[in-house]
C-alpha positions as CSV (number, residue, x, y, z in Angstrom):
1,X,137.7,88.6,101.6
2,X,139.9,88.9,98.5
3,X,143.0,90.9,99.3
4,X,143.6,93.5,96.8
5,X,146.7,91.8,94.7
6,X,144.5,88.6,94.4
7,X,141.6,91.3,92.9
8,X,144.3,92.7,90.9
9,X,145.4,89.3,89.2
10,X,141.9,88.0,88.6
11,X,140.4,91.4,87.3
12,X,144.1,91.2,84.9
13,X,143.0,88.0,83.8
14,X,139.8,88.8,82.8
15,X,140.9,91.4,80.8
16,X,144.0,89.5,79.2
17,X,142.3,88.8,75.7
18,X,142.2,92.8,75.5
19,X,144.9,93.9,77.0
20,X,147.5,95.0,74.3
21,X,151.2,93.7,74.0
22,X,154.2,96.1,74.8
23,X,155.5,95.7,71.4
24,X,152.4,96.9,69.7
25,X,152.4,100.6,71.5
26,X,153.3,103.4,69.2
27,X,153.3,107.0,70.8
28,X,150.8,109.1,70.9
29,X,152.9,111.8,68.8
30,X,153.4,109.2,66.3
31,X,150.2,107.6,66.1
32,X,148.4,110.4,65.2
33,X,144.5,110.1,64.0
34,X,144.5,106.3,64.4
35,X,143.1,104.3,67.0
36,X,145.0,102.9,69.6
37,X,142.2,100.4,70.1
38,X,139.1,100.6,71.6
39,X,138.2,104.3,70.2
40,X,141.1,106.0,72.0
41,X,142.8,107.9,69.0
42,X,146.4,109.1,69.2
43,X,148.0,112.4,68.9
44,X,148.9,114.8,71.8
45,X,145.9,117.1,71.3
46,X,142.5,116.8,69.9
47,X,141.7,115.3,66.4
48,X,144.6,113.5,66.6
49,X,147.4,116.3,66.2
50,X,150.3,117.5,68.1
51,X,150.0,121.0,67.7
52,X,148.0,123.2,70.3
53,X,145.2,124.7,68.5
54,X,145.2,128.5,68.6
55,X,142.5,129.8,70.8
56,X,144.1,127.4,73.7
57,X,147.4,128.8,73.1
58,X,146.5,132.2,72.8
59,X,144.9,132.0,76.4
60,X,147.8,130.1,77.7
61,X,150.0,133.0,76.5
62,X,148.1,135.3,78.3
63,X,148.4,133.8,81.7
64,X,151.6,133.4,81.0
65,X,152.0,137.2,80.3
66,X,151.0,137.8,84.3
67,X,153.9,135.8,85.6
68,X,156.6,138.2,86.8
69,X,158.5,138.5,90.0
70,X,156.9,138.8,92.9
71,X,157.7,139.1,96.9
72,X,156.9,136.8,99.9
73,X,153.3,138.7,99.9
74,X,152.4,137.7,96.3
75,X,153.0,141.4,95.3
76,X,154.9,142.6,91.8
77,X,158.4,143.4,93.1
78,X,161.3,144.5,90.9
79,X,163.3,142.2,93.3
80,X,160.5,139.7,93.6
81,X,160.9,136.1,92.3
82,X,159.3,133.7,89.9
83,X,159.1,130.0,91.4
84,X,159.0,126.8,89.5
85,X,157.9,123.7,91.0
86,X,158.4,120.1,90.1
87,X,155.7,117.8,91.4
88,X,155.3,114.2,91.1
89,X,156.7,111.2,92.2
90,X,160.2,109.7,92.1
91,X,160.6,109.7,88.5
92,X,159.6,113.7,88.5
93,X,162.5,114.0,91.4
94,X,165.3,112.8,89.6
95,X,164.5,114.4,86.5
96,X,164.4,117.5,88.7
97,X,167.7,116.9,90.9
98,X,167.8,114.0,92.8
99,X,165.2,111.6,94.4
100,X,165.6,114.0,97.7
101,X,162.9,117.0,97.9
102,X,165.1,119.4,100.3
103,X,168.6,118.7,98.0
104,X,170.6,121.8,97.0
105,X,173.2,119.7,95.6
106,X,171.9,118.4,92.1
107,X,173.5,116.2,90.0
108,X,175.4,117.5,87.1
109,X,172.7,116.7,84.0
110,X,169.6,116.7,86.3
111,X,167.0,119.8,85.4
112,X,168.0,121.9,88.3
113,X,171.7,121.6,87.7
114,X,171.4,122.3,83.8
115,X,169.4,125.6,84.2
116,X,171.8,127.2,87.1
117,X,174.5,126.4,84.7
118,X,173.1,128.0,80.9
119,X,173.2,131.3,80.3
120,X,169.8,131.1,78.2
121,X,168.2,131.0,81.0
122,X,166.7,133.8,83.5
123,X,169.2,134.0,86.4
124,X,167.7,137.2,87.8
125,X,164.5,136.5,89.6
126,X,163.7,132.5,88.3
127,X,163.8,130.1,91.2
128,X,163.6,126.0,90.5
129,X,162.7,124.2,93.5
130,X,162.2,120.1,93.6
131,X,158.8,119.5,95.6
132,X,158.6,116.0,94.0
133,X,159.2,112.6,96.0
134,X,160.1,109.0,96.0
135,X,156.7,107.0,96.1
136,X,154.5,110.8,96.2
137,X,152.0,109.0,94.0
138,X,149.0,111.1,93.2
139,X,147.0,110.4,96.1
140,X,149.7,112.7,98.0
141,X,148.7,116.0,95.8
142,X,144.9,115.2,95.6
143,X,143.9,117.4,98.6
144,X,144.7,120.7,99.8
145,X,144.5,119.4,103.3
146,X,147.3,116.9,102.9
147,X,150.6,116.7,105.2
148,X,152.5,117.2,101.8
149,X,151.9,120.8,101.2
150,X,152.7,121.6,104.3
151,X,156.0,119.4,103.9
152,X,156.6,121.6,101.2
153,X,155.9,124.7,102.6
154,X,158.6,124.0,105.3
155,X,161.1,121.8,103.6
156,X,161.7,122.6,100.2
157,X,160.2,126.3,99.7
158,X,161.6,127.7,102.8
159,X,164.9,127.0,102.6
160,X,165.0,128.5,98.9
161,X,163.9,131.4,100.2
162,X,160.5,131.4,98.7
163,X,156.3,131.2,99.4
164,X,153.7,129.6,98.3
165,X,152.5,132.9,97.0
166,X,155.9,133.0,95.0
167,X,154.9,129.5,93.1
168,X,153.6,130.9,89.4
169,X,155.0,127.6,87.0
170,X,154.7,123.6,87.8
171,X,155.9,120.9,86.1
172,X,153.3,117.8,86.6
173,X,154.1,113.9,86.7
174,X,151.1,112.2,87.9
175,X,150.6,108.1,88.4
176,X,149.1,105.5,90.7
177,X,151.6,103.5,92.7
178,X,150.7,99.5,92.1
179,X,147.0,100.3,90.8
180,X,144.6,98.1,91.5
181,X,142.4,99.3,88.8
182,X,142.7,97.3,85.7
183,X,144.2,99.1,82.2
184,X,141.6,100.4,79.8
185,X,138.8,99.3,78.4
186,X,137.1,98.5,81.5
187,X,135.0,102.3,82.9
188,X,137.1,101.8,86.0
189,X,140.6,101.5,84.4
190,X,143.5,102.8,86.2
191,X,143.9,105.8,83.3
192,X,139.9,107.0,83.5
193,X,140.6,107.2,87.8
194,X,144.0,109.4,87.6
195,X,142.4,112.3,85.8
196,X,139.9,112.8,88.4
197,X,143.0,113.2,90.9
198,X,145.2,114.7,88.7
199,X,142.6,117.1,88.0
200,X,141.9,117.9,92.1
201,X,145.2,118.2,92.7
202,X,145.5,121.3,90.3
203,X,142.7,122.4,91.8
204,X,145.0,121.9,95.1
205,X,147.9,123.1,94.2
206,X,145.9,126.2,92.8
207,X,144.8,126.7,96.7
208,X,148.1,126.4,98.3
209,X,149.7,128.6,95.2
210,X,146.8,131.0,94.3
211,X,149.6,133.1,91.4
212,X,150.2,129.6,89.6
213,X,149.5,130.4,86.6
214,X,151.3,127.9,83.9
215,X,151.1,124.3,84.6
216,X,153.0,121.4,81.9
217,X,152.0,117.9,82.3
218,X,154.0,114.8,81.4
219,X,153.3,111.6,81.2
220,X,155.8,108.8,82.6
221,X,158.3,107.6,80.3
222,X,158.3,103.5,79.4
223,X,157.7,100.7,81.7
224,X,158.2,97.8,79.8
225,X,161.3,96.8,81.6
226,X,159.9,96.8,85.1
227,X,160.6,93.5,87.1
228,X,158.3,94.1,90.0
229,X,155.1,94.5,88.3
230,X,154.0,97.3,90.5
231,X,153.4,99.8,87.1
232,X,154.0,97.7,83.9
233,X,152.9,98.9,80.6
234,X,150.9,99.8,79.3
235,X,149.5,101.6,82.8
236,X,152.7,104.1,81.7
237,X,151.6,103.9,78.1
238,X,148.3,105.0,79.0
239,X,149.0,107.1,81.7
240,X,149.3,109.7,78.2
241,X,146.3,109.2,77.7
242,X,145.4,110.4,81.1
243,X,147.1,113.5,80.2
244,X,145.4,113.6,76.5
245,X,142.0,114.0,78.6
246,X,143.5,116.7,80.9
247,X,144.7,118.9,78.2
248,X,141.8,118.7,75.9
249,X,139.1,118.3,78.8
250,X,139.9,122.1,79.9
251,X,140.0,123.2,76.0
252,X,136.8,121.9,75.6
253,X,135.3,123.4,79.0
254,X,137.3,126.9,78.0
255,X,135.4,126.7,74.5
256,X,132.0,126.2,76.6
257,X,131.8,129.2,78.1
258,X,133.6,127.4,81.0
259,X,131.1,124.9,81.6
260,X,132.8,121.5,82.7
261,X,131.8,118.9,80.8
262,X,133.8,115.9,82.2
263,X,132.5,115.1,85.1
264,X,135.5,113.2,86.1
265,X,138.0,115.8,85.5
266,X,135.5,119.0,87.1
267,X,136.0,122.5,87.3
268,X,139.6,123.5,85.8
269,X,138.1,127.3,84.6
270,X,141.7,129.4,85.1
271,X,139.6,132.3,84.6
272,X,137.8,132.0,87.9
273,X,141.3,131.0,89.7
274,X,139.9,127.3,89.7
275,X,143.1,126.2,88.3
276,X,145.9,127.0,86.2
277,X,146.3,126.6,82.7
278,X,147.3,123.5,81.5
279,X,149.3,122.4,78.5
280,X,151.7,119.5,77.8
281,X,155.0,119.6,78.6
282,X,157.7,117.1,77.2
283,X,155.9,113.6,75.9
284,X,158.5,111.4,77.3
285,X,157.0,107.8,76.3
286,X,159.1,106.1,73.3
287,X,158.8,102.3,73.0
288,X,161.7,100.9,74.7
289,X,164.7,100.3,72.1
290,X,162.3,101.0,68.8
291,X,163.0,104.6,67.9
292,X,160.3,107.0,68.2
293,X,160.0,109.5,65.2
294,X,162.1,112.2,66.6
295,X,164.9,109.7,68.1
296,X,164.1,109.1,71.3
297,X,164.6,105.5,72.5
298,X,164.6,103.8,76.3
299,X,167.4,101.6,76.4
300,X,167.6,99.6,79.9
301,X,170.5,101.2,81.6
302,X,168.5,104.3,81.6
303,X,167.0,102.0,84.6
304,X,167.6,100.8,88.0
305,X,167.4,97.2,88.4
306,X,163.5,97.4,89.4
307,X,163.0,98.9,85.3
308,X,161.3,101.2,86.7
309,X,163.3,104.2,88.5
310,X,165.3,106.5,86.8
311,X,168.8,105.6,86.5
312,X,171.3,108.7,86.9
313,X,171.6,107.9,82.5
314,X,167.9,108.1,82.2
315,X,166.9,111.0,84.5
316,X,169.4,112.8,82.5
317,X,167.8,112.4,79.4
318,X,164.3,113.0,80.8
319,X,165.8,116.4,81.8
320,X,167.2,117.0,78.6
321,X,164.1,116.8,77.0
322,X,162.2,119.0,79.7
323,X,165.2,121.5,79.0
324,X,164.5,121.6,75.3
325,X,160.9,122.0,75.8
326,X,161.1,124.7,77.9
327,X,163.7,126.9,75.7
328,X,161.0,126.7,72.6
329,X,157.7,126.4,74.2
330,X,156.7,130.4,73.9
331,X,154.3,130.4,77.0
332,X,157.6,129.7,78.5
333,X,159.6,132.8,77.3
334,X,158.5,135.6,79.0
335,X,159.8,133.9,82.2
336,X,162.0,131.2,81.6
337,X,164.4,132.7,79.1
338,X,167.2,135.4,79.9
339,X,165.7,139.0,79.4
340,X,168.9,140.7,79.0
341,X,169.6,138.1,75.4
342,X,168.4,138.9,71.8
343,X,165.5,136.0,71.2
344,X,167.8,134.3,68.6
345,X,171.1,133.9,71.3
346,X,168.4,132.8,74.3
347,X,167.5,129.7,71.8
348,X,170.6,129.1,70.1
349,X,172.1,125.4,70.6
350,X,175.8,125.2,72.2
């Protein structure tokens, strides 16, 4: 019998003629309405645009309007709080604070440290806690029965001083550690697979934290420089894609009366408490060293020697731009910002 790299290696070969090269990815925010081959269009959102089209963000406002703080119970409390989870794998966790779940001691730069730190930000009842993990691919979220919730119950929301019934905003990296599955075309590919288990692990995490409300997904930033080959591009290229599907697959379904029409992705109606409302967060893929629209490069010190991880350089930036995103994105306001600030101080720039 085959072992699974050797499966790997001749399925890659196969597909080699169709495979595309690193150097010929543009992001999805840039590439708008054109094809990024096979039929997959670009853009973050359907038809090919980056805006969020208005019945979608009208709803996600709405849920958004129920988050406020609440006690161990799950009950409104004027001293309740509002908890913010990071989930996702290692990449997720230094973006967060460090590659350690149960830190309290994030480094300067990292999400967690940035946000105790701003006065734009809600102080009074917000809590971020760091539920991501080194190598918590997504087959550690996919089922409610799994030893990670409870991990997280104990180790990470406990010692904040939080519940599960607390949890109301998440902040989603999803991947497949070394897939097996071959990249896109092929009906099997590594991106098509994800959004079934991304998709039941909202449905998990929806279970475990029944007042989660808001949910942001990102995609992983660039893999081009990885030396291992465990998640080379373009798996990270089109693990935005993945995300793509998400966001518009519960549109769609929303549009339909709430009738799921992927039947990869499932039931994600937020109105029945299936799952939360889901909307990108920061797009964090840029090409490497060629400048994406807005700026953003990779360089490859913003790595560890693997090309992979995080350095401390590139976490930083990936939690600049999750910052950013969350000071301007308005389902975000009503909790994220300071209440006692006039709306034009709570965005203003240092």
């Amino acid at each position: 019998m085959q072992s699974p790299f050797v499966k790997r290696i001749f399925v890659l070969a196969l597909l080699l003629p169709l495979t595309l090269r690193a150097d010929d990815l543009i992001p999805l925010n840039d590439l708008g309405p054109r094809d990024y081959h096979w039929g997959y269009v670009g853009g973050l959102w359907d038809y090919g645009g980056n805006e969020m089209d208005a019945d979608h963000r009208a709803n996600g406002l709405r849920r958004a309007s129920l988050i406020q703080p609440l006690d161990g119970d799950g009950k409104p409390s004027p001293n309740g709080k509002i908890v913010f989870i990071g989930a996702g794998f290692g990449e997720t966790a230094r973006i967060m604070c460090t590659t350690e779940a149960f830190s309290t001691d994030c480094e300067a730069g990292s999400l967690m440290s940035m946000v105790k730190s701003d006065p734009r930000v809600n102080h009074e009842s917000l809590v971020f806690v760091n539920a991501a993990r080194e190598g918590y691919d997504a087959s550690w979220w996919f089922w409610p029965f799994l030893p990670n919730y409870t991990r997280i119950k104990k180790s990470v929301l406990l010692p904040a001083g939080v519940t599960e019934k607390q949890v109301q905003v998440a902040w989603i990296q999803m991947v497949t550690n070394n897939p097996e599955d071959p990249p896109l075309p092929i009906q099997y590919a590594d991106a098509y697979r994800l959004k079934a288990g991304v998709a039941q692990a909202l449905r998990s995490m929806k279970e475990h934290y029944p007042n989660l409300q808001v949910a942001y997904l990102s995609s992983r930033v660039y893999g081009g420089y990885s030396t291992t080959n465990w998640n080379p591009e373009p798996y990270a290229y089109e693990n935005g894609l993945t995300m793509r599907w998400m966001v518009v697959g519960q549109q769609i379904m929303m549009r339909q009366g709430g009738e799921y029409w992927d039947t990869r992705i499932g039931d994600l109606n937020y109105e029945k408490g299936i799952a939360p409302w889901i909307a990108w967060g920061p797009y964090l893929w840029a090409n490497g060293t060629t400048p994406r629209s807005d700026g953003l490069t990779w360089q490859r010190d913003d790595f560890l020697a693997d090309g992979e991880s995080l350095s401390e350089q590139g976490a930083h930036k990936g939690a600049s731009l999750l910052f950013d995103f969350l000071l301007h994105e308005p389902t975000a306001a009503n909790w994220f910002l300071n209440p006692s600030l006039s709306a034009k101080s709570r965005v203003a720039r240092h």
